[in-house]
C-alpha positions in Angstrom: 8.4 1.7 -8.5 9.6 2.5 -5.3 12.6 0.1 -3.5 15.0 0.5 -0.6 15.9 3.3 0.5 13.3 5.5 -1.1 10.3 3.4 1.0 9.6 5.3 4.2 6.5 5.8 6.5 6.1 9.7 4.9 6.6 8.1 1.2 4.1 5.3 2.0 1.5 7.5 3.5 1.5 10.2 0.9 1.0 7.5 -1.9 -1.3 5.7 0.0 -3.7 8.1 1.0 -3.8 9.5 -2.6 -4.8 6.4 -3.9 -3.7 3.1 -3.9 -0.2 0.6 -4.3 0.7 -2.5 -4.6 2.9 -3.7 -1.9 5.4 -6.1 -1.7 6.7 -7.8 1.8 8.7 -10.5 3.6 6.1 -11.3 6.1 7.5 -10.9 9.6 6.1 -14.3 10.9 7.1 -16.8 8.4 9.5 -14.7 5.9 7.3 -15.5 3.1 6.5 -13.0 -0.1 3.1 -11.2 0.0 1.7 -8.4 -1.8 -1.4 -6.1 -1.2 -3.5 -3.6 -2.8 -3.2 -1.4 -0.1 -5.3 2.3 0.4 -5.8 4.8 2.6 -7.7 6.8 0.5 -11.2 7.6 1.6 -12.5 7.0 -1.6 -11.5 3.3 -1.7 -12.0 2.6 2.0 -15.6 2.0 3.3 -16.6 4.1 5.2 -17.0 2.9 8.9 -13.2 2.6 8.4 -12.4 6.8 8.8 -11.4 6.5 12.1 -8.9 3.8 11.6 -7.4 5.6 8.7 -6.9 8.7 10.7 -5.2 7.0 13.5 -3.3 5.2 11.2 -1.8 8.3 9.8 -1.5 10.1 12.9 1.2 7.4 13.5 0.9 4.3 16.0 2.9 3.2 19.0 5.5 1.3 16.2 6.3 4.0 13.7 7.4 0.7 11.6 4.1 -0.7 11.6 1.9 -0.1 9.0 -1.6 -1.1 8.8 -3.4 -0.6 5.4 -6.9 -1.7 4.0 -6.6 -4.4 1.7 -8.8 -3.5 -1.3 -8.6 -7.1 -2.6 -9.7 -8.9 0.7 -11.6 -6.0 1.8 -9.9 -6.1 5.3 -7.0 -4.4 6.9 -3.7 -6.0 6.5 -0.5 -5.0 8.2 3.0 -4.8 7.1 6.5 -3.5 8.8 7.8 -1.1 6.4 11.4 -2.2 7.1 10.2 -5.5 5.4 9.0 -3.8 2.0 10.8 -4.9 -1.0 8.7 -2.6 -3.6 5.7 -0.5 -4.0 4.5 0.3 -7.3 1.9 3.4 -6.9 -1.4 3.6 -8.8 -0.4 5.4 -11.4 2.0 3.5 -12.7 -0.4 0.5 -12.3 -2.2 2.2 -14.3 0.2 3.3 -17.2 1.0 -0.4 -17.1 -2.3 -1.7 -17.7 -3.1 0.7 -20.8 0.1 0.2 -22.3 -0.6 -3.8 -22.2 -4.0 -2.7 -23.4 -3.3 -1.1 -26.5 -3.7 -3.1 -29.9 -0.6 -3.8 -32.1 -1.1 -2.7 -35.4 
């Protein structure tokens, strides 16, 4: 899990464009909690979307602005990264989920 100081725009890209994370946010217009399962990876974005994920990693005109596509909704949701609280990447979404997984014997 990444928190604070180790959440940047280079972090964020990297992870995100090799698969996918689960972000969490204070949402910039009411300060409310929300999280997203947020890719840029082409494999999980459709694909009329490959422009917008190339300009978003070229950067944008507010290198704090983040957009990402929201694999849940199935839409692009935006985030400022200065108002990330946590990202947990893929795998460790996935270690999580065999590890709950696994039968007690």
């Amino acid at each position: 899990m990444l928190k604070g100081k180790e959440i940047n725009r280079k972090v964020l890209l990297e992870h995100l464009s090799q698969g996918f994370c689960k972000i969490q946010f204070r949402k910039a217009t009411n300060g409310r909690f929300r999280s997203v399962f947020g890719t840029l990876n082409m494999k999980n974005v459709p694909a009329k979307y490959t422009k917008s994920v190339e300009k978003t990693i070229k950067g944008s005109e507010d290198p704090n602005l983040l957009p990402v596509y929201d694999m849940v909704a199935g839409d692009w949701k935006s985030f400022y990264i200065s108002n990330v609280l946590y990202v947990t990447t893929e795998e460790e979404l996935r270690g999580k989920r065999k590890k709950n997984t696994k039968k007690k014997e």
